[in-house]
C-alpha positions as a Markdown table, in Angstrom:
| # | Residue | x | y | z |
|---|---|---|---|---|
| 1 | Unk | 32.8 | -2.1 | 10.4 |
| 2 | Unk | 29.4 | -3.8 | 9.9 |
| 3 | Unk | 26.3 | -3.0 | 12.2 |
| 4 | Unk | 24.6 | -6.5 | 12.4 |
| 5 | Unk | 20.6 | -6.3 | 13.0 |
| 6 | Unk | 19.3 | -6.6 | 16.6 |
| 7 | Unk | 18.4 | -10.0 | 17.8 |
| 8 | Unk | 18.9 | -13.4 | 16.4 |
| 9 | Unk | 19.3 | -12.0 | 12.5 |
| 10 | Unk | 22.7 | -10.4 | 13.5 |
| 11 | Unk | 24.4 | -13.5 | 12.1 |
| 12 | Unk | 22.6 | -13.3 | 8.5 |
| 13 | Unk | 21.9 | -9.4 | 8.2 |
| 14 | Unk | 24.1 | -6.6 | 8.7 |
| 15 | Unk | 24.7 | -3.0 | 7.4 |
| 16 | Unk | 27.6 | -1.4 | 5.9 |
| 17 | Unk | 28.0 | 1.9 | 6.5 |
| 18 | Unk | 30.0 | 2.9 | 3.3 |
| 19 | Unk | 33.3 | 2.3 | 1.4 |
| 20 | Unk | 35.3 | 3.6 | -1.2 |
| 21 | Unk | 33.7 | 0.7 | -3.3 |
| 22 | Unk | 30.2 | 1.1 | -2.2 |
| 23 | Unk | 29.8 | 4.8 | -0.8 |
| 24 | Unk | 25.7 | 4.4 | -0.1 |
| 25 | Unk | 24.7 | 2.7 | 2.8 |
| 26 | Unk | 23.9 | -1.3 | 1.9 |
| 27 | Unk | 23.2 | -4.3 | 3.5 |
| 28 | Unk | 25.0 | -7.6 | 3.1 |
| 29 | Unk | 25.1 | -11.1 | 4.4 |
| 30 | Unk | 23.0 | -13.8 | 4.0 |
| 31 | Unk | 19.5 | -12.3 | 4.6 |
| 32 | Unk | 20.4 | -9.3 | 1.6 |
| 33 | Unk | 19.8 | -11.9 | -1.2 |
| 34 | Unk | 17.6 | -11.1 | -3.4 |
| 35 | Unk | 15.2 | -13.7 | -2.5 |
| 36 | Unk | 14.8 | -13.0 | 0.7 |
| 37 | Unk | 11.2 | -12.3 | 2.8 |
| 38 | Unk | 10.6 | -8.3 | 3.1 |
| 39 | Unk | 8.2 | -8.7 | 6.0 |
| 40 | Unk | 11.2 | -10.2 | 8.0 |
| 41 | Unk | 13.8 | -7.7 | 6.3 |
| 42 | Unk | 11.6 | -4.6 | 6.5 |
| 43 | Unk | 10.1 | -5.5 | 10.0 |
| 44 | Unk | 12.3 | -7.5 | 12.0 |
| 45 | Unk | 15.1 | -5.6 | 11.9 |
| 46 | Unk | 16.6 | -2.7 | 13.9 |
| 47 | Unk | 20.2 | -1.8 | 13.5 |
| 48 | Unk | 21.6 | -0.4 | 16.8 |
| 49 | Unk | 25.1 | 0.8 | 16.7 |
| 50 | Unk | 27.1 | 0.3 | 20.0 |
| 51 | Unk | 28.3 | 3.0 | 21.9 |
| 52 | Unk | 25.8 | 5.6 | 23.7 |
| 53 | Unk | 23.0 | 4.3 | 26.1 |
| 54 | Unk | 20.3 | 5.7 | 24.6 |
| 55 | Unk | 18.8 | 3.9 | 21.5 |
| 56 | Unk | 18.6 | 6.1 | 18.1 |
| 57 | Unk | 18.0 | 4.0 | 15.2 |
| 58 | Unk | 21.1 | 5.6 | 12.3 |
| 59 | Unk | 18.7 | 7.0 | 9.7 |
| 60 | Unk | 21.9 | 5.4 | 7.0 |
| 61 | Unk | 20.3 | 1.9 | 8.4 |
| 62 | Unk | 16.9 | 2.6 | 6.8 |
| 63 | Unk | 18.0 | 3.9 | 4.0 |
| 64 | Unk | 20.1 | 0.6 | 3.1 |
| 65 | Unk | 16.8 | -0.8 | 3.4 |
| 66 | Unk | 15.6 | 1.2 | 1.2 |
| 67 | Unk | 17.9 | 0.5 | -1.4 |
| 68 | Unk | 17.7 | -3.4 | -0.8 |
| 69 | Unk | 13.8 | -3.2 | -1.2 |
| 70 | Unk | 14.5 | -1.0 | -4.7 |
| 71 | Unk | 17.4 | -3.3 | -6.1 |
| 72 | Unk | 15.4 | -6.9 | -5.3 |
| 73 | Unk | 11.9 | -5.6 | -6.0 |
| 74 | Unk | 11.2 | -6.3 | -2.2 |
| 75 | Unk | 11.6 | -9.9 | -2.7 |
| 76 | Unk | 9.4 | -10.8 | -5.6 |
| 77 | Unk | 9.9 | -14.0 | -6.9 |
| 78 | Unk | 8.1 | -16.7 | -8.9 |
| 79 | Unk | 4.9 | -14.4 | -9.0 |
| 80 | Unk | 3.5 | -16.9 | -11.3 |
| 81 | Unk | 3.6 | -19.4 | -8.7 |
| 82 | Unk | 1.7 | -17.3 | -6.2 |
| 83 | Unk | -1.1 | -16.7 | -9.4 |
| 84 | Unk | -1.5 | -20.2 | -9.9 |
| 85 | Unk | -2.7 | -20.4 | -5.7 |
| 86 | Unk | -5.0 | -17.3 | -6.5 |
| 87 | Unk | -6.7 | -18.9 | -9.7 |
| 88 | Unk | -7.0 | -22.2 | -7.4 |
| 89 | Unk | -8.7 | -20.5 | -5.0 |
| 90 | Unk | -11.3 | -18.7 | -7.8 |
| 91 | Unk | -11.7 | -21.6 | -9.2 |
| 92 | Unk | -13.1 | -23.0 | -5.4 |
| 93 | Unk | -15.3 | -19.8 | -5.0 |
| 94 | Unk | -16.6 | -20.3 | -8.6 |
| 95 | Unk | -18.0 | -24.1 | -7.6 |
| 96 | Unk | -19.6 | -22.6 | -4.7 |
| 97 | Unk | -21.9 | -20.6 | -6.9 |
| 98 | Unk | -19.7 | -17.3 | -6.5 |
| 99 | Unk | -18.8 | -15.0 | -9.7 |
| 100 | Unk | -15.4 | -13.6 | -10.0 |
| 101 | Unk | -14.2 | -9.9 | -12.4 |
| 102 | Unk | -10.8 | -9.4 | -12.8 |
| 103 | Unk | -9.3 | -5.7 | -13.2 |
| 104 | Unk | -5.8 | -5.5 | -14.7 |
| 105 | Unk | -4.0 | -2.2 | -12.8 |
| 106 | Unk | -0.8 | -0.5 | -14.1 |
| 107 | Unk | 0.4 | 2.5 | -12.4 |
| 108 | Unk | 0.5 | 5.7 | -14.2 |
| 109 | Unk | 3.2 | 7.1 | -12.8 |
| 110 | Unk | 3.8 | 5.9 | -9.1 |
| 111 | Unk | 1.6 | 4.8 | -6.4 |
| 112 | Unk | 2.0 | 4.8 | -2.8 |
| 113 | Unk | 0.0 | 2.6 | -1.1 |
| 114 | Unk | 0.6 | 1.7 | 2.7 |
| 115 | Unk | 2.6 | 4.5 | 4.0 |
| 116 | Unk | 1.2 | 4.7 | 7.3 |
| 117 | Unk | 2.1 | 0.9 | 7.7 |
| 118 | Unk | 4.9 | 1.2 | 9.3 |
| 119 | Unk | 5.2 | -1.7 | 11.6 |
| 120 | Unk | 8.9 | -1.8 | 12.1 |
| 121 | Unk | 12.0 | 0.0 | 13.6 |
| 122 | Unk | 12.8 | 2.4 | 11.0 |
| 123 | Unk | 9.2 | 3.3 | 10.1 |
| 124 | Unk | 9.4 | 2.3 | 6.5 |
| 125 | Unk | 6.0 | 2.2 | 5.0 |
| 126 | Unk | 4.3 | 0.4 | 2.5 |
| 127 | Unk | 1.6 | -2.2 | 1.9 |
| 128 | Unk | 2.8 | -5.7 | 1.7 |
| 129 | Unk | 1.4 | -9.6 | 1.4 |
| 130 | Unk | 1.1 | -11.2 | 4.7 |
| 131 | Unk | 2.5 | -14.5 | 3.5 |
| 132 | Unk | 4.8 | -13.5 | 0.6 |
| 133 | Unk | 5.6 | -9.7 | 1.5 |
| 134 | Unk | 5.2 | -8.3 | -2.0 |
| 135 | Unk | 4.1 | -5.3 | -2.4 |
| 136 | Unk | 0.4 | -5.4 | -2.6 |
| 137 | Unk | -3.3 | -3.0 | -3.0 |
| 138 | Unk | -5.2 | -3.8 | -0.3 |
| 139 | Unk | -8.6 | -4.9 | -1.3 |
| 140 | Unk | -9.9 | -2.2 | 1.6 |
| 141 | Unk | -7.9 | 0.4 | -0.7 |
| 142 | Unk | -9.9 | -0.9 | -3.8 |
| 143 | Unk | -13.3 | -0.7 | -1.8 |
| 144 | Unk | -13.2 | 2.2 | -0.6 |
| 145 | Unk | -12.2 | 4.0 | -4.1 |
| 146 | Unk | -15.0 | 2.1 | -5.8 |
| 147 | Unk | -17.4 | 3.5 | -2.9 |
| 148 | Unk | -16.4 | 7.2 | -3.3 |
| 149 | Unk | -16.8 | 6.9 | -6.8 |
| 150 | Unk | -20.3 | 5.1 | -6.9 |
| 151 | Unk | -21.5 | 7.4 | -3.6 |
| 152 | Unk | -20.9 | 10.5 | -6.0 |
| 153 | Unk | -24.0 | 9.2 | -8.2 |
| 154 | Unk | -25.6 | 7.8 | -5.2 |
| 155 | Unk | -25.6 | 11.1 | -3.5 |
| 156 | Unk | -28.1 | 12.5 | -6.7 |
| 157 | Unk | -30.3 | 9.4 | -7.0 |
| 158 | Unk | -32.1 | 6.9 | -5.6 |
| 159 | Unk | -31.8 | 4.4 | -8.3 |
| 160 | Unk | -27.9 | 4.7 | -7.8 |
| 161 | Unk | -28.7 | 4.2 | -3.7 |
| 162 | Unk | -30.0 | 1.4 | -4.2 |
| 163 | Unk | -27.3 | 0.1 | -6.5 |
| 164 | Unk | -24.7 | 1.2 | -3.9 |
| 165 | Unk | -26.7 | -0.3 | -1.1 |
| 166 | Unk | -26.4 | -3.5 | -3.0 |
| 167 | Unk | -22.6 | -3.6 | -4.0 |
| 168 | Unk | -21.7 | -2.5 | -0.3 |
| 169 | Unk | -24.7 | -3.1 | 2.1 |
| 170 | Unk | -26.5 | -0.5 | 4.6 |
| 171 | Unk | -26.5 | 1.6 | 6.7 |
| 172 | Unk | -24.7 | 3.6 | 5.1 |
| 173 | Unk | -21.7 | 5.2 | 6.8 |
| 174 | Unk | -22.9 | 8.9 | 9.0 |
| 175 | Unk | -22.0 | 10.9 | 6.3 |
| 176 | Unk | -24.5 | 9.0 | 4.3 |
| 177 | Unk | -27.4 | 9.0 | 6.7 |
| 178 | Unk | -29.9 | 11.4 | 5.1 |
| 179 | Unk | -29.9 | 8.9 | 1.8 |
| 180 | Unk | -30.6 | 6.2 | 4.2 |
| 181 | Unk | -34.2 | 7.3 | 5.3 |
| 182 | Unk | -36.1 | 5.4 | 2.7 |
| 183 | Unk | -33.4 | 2.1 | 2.7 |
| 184 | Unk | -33.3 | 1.8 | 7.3 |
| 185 | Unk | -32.7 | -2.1 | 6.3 |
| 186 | Unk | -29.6 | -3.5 | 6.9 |
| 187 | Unk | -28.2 | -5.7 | 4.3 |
| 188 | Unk | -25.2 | -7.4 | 3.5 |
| 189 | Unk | -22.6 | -6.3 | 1.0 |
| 190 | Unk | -22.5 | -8.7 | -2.6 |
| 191 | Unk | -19.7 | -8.3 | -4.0 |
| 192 | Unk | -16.0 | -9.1 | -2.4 |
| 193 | Unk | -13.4 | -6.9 | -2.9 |
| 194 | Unk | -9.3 | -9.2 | -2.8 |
| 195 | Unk | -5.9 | -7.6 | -2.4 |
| 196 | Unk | -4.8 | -6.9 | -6.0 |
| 197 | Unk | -1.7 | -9.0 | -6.1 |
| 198 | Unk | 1.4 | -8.4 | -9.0 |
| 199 | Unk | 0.2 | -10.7 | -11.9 |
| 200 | Unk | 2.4 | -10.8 | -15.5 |
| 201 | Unk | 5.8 | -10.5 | -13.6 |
| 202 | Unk | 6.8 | -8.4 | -10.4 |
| 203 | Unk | 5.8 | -5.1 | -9.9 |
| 204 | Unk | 8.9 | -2.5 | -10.2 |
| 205 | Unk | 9.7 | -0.7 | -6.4 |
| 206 | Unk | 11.1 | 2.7 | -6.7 |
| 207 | Unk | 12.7 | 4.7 | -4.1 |
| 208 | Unk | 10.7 | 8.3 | -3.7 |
| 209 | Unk | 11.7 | 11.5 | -2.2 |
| 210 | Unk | 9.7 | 13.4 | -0.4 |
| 211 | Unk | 11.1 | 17.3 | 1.2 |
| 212 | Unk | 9.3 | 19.4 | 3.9 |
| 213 | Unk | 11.1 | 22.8 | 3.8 |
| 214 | Unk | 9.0 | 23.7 | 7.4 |
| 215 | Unk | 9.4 | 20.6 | 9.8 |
| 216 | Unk | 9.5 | 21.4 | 13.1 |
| 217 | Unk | 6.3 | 23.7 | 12.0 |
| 218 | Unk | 4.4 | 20.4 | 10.9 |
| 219 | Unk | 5.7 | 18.5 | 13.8 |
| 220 | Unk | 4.6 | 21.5 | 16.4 |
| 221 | Unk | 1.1 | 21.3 | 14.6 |
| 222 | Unk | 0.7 | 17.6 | 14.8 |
| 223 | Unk | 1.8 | 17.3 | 18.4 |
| 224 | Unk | -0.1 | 20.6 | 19.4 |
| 225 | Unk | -1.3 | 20.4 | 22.8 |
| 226 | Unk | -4.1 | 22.2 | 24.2 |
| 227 | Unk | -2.8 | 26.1 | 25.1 |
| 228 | Unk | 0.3 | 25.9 | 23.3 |
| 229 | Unk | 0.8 | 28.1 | 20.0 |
| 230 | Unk | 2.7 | 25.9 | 16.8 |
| 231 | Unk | 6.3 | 26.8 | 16.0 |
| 232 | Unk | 5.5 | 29.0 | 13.0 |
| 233 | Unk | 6.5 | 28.7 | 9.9 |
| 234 | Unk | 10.0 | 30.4 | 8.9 |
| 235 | Unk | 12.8 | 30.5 | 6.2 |
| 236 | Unk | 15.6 | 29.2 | 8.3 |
| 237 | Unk | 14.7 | 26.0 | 8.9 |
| 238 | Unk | 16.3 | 23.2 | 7.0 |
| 239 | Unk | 14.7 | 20.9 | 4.5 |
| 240 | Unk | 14.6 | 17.2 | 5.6 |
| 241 | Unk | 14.7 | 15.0 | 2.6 |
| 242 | Unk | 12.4 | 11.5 | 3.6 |
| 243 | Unk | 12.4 | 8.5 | 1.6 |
| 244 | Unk | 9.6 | 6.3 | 1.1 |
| 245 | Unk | 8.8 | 3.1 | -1.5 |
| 246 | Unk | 6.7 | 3.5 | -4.6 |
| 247 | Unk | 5.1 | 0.8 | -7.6 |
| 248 | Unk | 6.4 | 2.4 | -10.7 |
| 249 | Unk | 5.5 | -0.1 | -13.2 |
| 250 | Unk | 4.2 | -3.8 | -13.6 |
| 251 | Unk | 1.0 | -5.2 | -13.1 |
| 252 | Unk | -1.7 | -5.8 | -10.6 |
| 253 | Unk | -4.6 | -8.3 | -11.0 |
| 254 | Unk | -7.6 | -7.2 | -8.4 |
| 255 | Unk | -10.4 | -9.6 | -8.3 |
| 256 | Unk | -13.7 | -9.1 | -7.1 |
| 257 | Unk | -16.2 | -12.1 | -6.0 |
| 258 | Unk | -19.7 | -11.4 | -5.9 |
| 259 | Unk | -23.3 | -13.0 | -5.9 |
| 260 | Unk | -24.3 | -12.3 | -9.1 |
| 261 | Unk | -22.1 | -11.9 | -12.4 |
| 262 | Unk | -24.2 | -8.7 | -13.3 |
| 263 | Unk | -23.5 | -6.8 | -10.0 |
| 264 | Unk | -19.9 | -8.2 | -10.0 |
| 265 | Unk | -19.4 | -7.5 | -13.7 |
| 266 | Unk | -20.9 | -3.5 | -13.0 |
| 267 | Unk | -18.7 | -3.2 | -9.7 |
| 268 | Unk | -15.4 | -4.4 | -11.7 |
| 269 | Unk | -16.4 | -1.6 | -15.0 |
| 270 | Unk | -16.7 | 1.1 | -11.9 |
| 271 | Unk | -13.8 | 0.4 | -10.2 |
| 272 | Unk | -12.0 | 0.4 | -13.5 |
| 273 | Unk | -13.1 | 4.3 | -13.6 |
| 274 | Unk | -12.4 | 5.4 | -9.9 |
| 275 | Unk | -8.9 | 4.3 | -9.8 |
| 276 | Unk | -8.3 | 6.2 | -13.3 |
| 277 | Unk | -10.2 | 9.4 | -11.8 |
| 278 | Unk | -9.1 | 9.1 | -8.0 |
| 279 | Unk | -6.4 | 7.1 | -7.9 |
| 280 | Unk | -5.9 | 5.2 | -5.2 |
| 281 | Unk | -3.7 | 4.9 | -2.4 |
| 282 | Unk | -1.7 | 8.1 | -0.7 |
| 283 | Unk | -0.9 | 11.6 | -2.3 |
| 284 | Unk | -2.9 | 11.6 | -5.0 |
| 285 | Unk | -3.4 | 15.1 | -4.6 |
| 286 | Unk | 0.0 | 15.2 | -5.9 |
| 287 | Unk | -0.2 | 13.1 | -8.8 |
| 288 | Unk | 0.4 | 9.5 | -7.1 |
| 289 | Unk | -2.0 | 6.6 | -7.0 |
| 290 | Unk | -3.6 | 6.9 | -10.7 |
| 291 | Unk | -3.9 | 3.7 | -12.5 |
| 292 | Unk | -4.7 | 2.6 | -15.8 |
| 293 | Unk | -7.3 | 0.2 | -15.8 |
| 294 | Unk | -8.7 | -3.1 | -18.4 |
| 295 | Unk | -10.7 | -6.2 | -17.6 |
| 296 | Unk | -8.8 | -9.3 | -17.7 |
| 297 | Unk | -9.5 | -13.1 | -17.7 |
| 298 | Unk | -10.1 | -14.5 | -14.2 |
């Protein structure tokens, strides 16, 4: 029998455990079209099975969501619609005496952007539009890429301080301090950095597996308290597959506004190389979050 979502969006959402027909775990009713909103699918919903007093949320209920964000692209529709508004909105920065760069990103392989996001029930997380809940790169993301990059010639001269100082203001983060002795002004960051939104089409979601073999050792060492030793490592503890979203493919325009078009031109060509040499997002230690990178026409 069904589990309908908690709360008013019983009548249009429920999950299906599993058939015969359709052994996974899937959602169905009105708000499992393929059309539908992913902040409210993703983050209003909690599917509570009756029975026992205490509340545990059926890990099959997340992964349904899981497959409906994979099979319906988490919602993305009329993309081009949505890039229309953001060239509008260029086009108004541009009249104010603003200059806009556009980079083109493609993932790689995957990225993972947003995991810690995980503002709903089933802790499912990934970055998404506020308004349109696509799956998104937040311009914080893109900033603070382009910053590690640029501080890594900063850090060797003060020509390149000076530079950074300009794209992203002073003072400079702790960690930055002793550059800062000869710049102690504070200044004001030129050049914008927007949430990359898909452009050419919608971005392709994929579902991705990651297995810890040691659990309840990473849990004991997160939640270590003060005294108390971590459950050590061991062979007989089980692996615990998780599931989490990743872009696999498609397009993302990311568009920078700044003062001057030389600075905003220079800040575009660098962030071009730090997403292609440190990726961006999470787990690019293991490969994620690497993007192919081109200019394009904003």
């Amino acid at each position: 029998m069904p589990v309908p979502s908690s709360g008013h969006l019983g009548g249009h959402l429920q999950v299906e455990w599993g058939t015969d027909a359709h052994p996974h775990p899937t959602l169905i009713g009105k708000g499992a079209a393929g059309d539908a909103n992913s902040l409210i699918v993703l983050r209003r919903t909690a599917f509570v099975p009756e029975g026992p007093a205490k509340v545990e949320l059926p890990r099959q209920a997340g992964h349904a969501l899981l497959r409906w964000a994979q099979d319906h692209d988490l919602g993305q529709v009329d993309v081009s619609r949505a890039a229309r508004r953001r060239e509008r909105a260029l086009t108004q920065l541009r009249s104010q005496g603003l200059h806009v760069a556009r980079v083109l990103l493609e993932p790689q392989w995957r990225v993972a952007v947003g995991l810690g996001e995980k503002g709903n029930a089933h802790e499912l997380g990934i970055a998404l539009h506020g308004t349109y809940g696509w799956p998104i790169i937040p311009g914080s993301g893109l900033k603070g890429v382009a910053a590690a990059f640029m501080w890594d010639k900063a850090a060797k001269s003060t020509k390149w301080q000076e530079i950074f100082r300009e794209v992203f203001g002073s003072p400079f983060p702790p960690s930055r301090s002793a550059a800062e002795k000869e710049l102690d002004e504070s200044a004001r960051g030129s050049v914008r950095f927007l949430d990359a939104l898909p452009c050419e089409g919608p971005v392709t979601v994929s579902i991705d597996v990651l297995t810890p073999h040691v659990k309840p050792y990473y849990d004991s060492t997160r939640e270590r308290r003060e005294g108390e030793d971590p459950e050590p490592p061991a062979e007989h503890h089980q692996p615990v597959p998780v599931q989490f979203l990743t872009i696999t493919s498609g397009t993302f325009a990311a568009d920078l506004v700044g003062d001057s078009e030389r600075i905003t031109g220079f800040t575009a060509n660098r962030l071009k190389e730090a997403v292609d040499d440190l990726g961006v997002g999470a787990k690019t230690s293991a490969g994620y979050g690497y993007m192919s990178a081109r200019r394009g026409e904003a």
